[in-house]
C-alpha positions in Angstrom: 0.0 0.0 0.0 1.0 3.4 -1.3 1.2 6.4 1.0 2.6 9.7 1.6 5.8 9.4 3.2 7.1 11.2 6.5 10.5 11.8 8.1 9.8 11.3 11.9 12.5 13.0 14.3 12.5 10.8 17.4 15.9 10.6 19.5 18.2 13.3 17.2 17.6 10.9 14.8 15.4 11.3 11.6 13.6 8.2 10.4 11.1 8.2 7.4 8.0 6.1 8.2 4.7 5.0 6.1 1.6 7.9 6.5 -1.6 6.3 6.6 -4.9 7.7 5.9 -7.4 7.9 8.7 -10.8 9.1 8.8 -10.2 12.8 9.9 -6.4 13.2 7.7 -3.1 12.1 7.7 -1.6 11.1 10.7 0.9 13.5 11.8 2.5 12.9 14.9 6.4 13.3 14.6 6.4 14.5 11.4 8.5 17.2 9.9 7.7 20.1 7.5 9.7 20.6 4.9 10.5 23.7 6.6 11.3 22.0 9.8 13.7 19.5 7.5 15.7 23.1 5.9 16.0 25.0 9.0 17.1 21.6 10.4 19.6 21.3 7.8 21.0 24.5 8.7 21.7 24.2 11.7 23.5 21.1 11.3 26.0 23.0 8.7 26.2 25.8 11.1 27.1 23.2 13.5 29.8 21.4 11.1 31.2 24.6 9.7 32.1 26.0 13.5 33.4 22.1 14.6 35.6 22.6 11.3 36.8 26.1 12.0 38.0 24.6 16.0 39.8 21.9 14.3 42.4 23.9 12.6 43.5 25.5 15.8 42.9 22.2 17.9 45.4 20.4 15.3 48.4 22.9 15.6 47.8 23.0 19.5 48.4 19.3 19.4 51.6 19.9 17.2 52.7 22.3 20.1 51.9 19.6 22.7 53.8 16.8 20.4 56.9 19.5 20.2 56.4 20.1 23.8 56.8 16.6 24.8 59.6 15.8 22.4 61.7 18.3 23.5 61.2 17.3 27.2 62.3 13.8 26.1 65.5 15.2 24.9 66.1 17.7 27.7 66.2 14.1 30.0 68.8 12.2 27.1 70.9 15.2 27.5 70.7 15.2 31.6 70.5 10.9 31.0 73.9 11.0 28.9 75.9 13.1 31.4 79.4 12.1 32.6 79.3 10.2 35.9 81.5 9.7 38.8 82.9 6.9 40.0 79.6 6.8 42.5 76.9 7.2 39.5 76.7 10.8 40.4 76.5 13.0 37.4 79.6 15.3 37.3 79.2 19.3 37.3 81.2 20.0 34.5 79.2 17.4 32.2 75.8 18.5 33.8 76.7 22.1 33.1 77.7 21.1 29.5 74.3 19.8 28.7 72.7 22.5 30.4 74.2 25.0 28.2 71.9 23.3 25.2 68.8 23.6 27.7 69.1 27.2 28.8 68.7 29.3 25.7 65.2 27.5 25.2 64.5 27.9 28.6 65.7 31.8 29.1 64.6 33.3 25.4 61.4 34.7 25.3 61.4 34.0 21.7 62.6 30.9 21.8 60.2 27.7 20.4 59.6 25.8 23.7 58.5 29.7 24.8 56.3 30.4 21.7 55.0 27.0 22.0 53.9 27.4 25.4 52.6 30.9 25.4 50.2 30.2 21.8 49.2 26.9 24.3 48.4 29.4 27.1 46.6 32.0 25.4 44.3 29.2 24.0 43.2 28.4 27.2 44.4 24.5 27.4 43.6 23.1 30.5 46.9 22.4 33.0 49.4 24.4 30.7 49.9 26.7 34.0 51.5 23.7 35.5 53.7 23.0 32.8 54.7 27.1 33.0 55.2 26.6 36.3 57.7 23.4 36.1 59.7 25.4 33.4 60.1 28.3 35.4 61.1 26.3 38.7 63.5 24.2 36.2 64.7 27.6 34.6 65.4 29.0 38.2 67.3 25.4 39.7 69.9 25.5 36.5 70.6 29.2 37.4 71.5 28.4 41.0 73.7 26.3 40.2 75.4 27.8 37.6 75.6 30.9 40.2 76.6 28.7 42.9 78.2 26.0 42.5 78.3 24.9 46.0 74.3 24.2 45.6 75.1 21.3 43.3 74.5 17.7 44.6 73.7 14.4 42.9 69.9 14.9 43.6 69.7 18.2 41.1 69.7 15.7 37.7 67.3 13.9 38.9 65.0 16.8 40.2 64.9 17.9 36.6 64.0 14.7 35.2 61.0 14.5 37.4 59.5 18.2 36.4 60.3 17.4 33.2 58.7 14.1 33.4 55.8 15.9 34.6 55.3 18.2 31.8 55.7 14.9 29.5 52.8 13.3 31.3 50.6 16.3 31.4 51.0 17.3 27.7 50.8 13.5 26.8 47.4 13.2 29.3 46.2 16.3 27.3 46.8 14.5 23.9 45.1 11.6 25.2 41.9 13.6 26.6 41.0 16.2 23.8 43.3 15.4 20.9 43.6 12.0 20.0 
């Protein structure tokens, strides 16, 4: 049997279903104008067109998180691949080598690391004060003991490893959450 067909909105979802004739008219209940089915369909391009403008900004925010992280990992080979005593303490002179390569990323405002973290910032992504906070409290340990070198001890490598291995976990918990 022949009949006029519907599209029935039920759910967020739009189903067409058979129309049947009764004795007062067509049966109408869930149906959708065709005016109701236009203005739906433009709100649903409104919706992708503004989910397709967040995405280019979401993408190079995960770039900055995926530089972010990758330069953390080779902050801890540097501070890993330091010259060691005959204790397993990491030597000054070695640690200080490697912390010349860290510094300028850490101390230029125009560096990439501070670019990266200040476009991350100004787009409002969750934790990134954290990670601004690690880098400045790693920032102020190297100066210290490149001022003093009496404030040296075995424990300062492995200080930095751990807030750099918390700025790893937090950029890569970030990727997980909203850009995987």
């Amino acid at each position: 049997m022949s009949g006029t067909v519907a599209v029935e909105l039920s759910s967020n979802s739009l189903h067409t279903r058979q129309l049947r004739t009764t004795g007062n008219g067509l049966e109408t209940s869930y149906a959708l104008s065709m005016k109701m089915l236009c203005t739906n369909k433009q709100h649903l391009q409104k919706t992708v067109t503004r989910l397709e403008k967040m995405h280019s900004p979401m993408k190079k925010q995960r770039d900055d998180l995926l530089f972010l992280v990758s330069t953390m990992e080779e902050w801890i080979k540097i501070l890993h691949d330091s010259e060691r005593g005959h204790s397993g303490v990491p030597v000054l002179r070695s640690v200080k080598e490697g912390c010349a390569d860290i510094t300028p990323s850490l101390n230029s405002n125009n560096s990439d690391l501070n670019q990266t973290v200040q476009r991350l910032s100004k787009a409002s992504v969750p934790r990134i004060a954290h990670v601004q906070k690690c880098l400045k409290d790693l920032k102020k340990e190297i100066r210290d003991v490149f001022d003093n070198e009496n404030t040296y001890n075995g424990k300062f490598v492995e200080d930095m490893r751990e807030k750099m291995g918390n700025i790893i976990g937090i950029a890569n918990a970030l990727l997980a959450l909203y850009y995987s």
